[in-house]
C-alpha positions in Angstrom: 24.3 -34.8 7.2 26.0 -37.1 4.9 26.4 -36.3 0.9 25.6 -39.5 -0.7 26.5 -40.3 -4.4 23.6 -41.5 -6.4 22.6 -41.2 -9.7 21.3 -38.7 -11.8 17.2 -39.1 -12.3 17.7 -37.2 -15.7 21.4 -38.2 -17.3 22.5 -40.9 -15.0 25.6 -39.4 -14.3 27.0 -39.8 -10.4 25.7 -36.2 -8.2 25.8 -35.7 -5.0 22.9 -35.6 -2.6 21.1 -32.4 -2.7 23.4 -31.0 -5.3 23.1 -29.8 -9.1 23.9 -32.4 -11.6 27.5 -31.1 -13.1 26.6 -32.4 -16.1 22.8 -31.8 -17.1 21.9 -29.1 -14.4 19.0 -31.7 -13.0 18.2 -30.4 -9.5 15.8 -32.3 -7.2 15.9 -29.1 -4.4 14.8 -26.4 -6.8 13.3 -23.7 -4.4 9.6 -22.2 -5.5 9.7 -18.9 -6.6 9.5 -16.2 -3.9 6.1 -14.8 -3.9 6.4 -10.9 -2.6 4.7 -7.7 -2.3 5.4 -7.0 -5.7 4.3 -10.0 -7.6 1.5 -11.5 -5.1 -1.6 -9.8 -7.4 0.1 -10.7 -10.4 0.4 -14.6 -9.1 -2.8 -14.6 -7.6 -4.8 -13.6 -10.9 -2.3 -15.5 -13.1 -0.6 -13.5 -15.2 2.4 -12.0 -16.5 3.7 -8.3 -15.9 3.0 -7.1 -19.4 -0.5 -8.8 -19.5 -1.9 -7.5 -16.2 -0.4 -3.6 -17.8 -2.4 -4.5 -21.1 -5.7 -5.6 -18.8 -5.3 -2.5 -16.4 -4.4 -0.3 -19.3 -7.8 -1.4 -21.6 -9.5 -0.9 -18.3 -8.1 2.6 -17.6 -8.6 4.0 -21.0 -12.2 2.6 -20.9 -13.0 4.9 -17.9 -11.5 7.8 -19.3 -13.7 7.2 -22.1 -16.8 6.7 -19.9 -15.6 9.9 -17.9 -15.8 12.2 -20.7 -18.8 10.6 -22.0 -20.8 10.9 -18.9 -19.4 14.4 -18.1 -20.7 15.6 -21.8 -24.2 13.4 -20.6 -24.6 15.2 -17.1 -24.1 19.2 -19.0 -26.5 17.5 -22.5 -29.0 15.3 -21.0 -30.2 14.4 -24.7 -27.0 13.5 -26.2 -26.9 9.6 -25.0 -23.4 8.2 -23.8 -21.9 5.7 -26.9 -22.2 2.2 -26.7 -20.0 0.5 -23.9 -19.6 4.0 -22.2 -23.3 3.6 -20.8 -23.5 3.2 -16.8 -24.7 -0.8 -17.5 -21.9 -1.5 -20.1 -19.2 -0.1 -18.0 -20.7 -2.2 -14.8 -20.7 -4.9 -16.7 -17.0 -4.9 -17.8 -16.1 -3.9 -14.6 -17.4 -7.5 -13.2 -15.4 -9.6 -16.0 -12.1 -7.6 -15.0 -11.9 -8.2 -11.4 -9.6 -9.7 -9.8 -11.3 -12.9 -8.7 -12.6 -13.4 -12.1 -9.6 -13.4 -14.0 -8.0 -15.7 -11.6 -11.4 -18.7 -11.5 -10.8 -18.3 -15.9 -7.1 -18.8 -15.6 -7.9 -22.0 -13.7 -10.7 -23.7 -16.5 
């Protein structure tokens, strides 16, 4: 394996083959970031750690609200669970939350 000297595709400056540039910190060889157990969801639907916690966290609090709701339902028949705590509503967020979707929107 020989280390050639050639140019620089960003400064110009001489670098060797498959080295950082010394003087603008151009590399051709950068690896891809390691995808791993922990970060695999979080790359697959696109997003950062802190907006996957704010999506999970809506989500959670959302059926802890539809929890109490329904549990106040099943002992009160006649008091009606609130707007977005309903079986439908909740089924419907559900679907726009997954996984899946959230991924197909990050790509559009």
């Amino acid at each position: 394996m020989s280390n050639e000297v050639c140019p620089c595709p960003s400064c110009g400056s001489a670098m060797e083959d498959s080295q950082e540039c010394q003087f603008c910190g151009y590399c051709e060889y950068k690896e891809e970031p390691k995808i791993n157990f922990w970060n695999e969801h979080l790359h697959y639907v696109g997003e950062t750690y802190w907006q996957h916690a704010l999506v999970a966290g809506k989500l959670s609090l959302r059926l802890l609200a539809s929890s109490v709701a329904q549990a106040i339902h099943a002992l009160l028949p006649f008091v009606r669970p609130p707007f977005g705590t309903d079986v439908c509503s909740l089924s419907e967020y559900i679907e726009t939350v997954k996984p899946e979707v959230r991924a197909q929107c990050k790509e559009e």
